[in-house]
C-alpha positions as CSV (number, residue, x, y, z in Angstrom):
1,X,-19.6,249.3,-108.5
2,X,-20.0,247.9,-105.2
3,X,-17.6,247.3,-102.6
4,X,-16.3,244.1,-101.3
5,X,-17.5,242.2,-98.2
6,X,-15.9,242.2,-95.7
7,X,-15.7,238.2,-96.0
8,X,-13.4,238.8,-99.2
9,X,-11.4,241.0,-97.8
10,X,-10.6,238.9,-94.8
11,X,-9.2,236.5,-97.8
12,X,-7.5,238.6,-99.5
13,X,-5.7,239.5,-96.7
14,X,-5.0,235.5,-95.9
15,X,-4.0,234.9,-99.0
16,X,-1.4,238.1,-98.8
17,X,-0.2,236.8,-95.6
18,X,0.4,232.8,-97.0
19,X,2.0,234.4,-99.7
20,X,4.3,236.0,-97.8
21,X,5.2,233.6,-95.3
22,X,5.8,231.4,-98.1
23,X,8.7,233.9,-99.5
24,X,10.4,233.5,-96.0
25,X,10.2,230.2,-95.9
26,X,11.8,230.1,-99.4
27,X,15.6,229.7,-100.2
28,X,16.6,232.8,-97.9
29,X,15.9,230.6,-95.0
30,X,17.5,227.4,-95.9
31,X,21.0,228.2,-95.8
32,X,21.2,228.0,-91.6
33,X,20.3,223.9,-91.9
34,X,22.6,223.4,-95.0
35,X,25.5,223.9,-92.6
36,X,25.6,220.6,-90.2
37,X,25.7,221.3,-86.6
38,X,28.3,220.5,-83.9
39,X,32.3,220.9,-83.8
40,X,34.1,220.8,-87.1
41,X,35.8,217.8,-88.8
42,X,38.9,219.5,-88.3
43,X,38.9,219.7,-84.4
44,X,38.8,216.4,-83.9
45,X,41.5,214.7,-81.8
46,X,41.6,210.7,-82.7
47,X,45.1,209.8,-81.1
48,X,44.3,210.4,-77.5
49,X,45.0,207.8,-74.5
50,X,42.1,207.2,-72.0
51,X,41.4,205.6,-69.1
52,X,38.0,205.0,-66.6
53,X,38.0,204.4,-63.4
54,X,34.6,203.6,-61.1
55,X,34.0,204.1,-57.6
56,X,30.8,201.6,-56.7
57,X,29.9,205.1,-54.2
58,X,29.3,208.6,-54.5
59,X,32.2,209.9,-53.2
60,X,34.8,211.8,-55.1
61,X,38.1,209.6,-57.0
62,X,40.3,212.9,-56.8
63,X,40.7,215.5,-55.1
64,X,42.4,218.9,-55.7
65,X,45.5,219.0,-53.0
66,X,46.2,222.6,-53.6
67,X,42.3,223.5,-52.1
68,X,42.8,224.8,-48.2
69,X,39.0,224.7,-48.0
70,X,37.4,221.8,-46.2
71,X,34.4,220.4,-49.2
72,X,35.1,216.9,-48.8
73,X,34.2,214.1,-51.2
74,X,30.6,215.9,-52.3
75,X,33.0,217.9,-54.6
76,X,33.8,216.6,-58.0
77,X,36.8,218.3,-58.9
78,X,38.1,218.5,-62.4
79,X,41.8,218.9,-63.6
80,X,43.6,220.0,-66.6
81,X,47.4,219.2,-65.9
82,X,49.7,220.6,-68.4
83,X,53.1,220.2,-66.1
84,X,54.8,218.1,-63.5
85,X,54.1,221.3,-60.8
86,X,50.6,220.8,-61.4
87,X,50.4,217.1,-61.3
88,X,51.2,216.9,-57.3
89,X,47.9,219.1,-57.1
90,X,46.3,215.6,-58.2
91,X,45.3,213.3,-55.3
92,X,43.0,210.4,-54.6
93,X,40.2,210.7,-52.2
94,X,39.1,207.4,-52.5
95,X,40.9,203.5,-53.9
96,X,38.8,201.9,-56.3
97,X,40.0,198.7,-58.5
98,X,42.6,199.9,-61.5
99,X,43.8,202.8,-59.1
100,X,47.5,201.2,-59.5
101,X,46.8,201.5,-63.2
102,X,45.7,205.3,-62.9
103,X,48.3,206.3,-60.8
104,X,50.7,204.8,-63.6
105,X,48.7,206.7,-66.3
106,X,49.5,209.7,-64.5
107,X,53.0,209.3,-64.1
108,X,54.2,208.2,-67.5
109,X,52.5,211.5,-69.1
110,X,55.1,213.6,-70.5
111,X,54.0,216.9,-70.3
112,X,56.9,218.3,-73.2
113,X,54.7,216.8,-75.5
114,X,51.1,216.0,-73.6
115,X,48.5,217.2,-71.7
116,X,46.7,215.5,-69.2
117,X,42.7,215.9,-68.2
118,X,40.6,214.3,-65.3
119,X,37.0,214.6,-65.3
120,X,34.5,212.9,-62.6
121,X,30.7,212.2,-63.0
122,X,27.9,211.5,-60.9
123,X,26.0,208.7,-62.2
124,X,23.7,205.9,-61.0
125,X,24.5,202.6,-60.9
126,X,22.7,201.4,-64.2
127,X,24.6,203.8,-66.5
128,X,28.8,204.5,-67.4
129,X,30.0,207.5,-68.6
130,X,31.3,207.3,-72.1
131,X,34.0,209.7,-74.2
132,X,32.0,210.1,-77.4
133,X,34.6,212.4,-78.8
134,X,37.8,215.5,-78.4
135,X,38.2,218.4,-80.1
136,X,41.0,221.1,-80.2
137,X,39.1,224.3,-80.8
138,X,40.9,227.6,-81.5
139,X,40.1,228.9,-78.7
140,X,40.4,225.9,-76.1
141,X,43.0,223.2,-75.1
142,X,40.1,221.2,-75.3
143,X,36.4,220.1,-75.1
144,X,35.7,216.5,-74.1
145,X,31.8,215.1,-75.0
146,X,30.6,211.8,-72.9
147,X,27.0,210.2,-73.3
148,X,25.7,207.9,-70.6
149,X,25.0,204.6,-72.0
150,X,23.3,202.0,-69.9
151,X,25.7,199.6,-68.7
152,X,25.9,195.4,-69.7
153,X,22.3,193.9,-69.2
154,X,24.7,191.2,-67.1
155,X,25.3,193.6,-64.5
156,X,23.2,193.9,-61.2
157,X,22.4,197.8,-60.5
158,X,19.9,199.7,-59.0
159,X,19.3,203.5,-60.3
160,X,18.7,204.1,-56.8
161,X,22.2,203.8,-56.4
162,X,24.9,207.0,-57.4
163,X,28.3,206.0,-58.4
164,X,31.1,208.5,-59.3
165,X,33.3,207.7,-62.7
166,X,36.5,209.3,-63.4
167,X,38.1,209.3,-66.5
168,X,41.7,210.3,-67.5
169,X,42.3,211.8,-70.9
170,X,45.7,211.8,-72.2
171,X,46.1,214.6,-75.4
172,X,48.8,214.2,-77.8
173,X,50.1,217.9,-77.1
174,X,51.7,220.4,-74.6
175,X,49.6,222.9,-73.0
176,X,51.7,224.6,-70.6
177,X,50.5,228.2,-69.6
178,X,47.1,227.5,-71.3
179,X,44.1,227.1,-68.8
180,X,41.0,227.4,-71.2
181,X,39.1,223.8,-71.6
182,X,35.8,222.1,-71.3
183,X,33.5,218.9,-71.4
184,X,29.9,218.3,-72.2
185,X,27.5,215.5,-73.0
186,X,24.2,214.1,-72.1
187,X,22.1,211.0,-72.2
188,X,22.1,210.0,-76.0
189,X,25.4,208.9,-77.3
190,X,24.5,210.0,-81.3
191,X,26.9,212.2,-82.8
192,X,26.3,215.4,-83.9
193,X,25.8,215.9,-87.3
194,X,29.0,217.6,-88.3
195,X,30.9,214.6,-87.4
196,X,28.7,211.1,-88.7
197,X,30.1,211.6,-92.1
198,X,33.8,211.5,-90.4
199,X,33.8,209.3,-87.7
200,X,30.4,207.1,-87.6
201,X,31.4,203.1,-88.6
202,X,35.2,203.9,-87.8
């Protein structure tokens, strides 16, 4: 009997291997992409109140009174206000246009029964910072998501330019003595999987 080449061996061995990289690839491995990704449908806050302000310069909106230290408007501070103590910590640094209507925002949240949150981006001139949407996860007050969409093809921007956007959140529930929260995002304003079915054409 003689024995095999060493070219059939080098098959048989390739077929051994595609054979089993075929049983991994098989139904074992599918059940990690049957589960959507992103936040669950359940998380989701819809009956929030929001507001956006823009400051045509790259300068801070607010600014966190309580700080001592001296970081001026380079610093984008972010604030999670669950009660009237905390809300003097809130100041303005700078006076764009709807500041009035900001300050009012502010005041009329009741914080028995709402939480307030203020985040500030960086952007350039040609994009605006967008909420795409809020959850409540179990372990947070809350997680905000924006995108940055490119702005009305009317308006006259250069990218050279960096503008800071603020945007005031206004929860539908109390979060006094609660401190854990969050926001994310990027450029594309697409939702995550998990949430098309739910929210996409609403």
């Amino acid at each position: 009997m003689s024995l095999p080449t060493r070219r059939q061996v080098l098959h048989a061995g390739g077929a051994s291997l595609v054979a089993a990289l075929a049983g991994c690839s098989g139904e074992g491995s599918s059940s990690s992409s049957d589960e959507p990704h992103g936040p669950s449908p359940d998380e989701l806050v819809t009956d929030y109140d929001q507001l956006r302000l823009r400051n045509d310069a790259e300068s801070a909106i607010f600014r966190d009174a309580s700080r001592d230290d001296e970081t001026g408007s380079s610093y984008l501070d972010d604030f999670l206000v669950t009660t009237d103590e905390e809300r003097e910590d809130v100041a303005f640094a700078a006076d764009p246009a709807d500041a009035d209507a900001a300050r009012a925002f502010i005041d009329e949240t009741e914080f028995d029964a709402q939480t307030l949150v203020i985040t500030q981006h960086r952007v350039d001139a040609c994009h605006r910072v967008k909420l795409l949407y809020v959850t409540h996860p179990p372990d947070s007050v809350v997680h905000l998501d924006f995108c940055h969409p490119l702005r009305d093809a009317s308006v006259e921007c250069s990218v050279e330019d960096r503008h800071v956007v603020a945007s005031l959140v206004r929860l539908p529930y109390s979060s006094e003595g609660e401190s854990s929260w969050g926001h994310g995002g990027g450029s594309s304003c697409r939702l995550p999987p998990s949430l098309r079915t739910e929210t996409e054409g609403a």
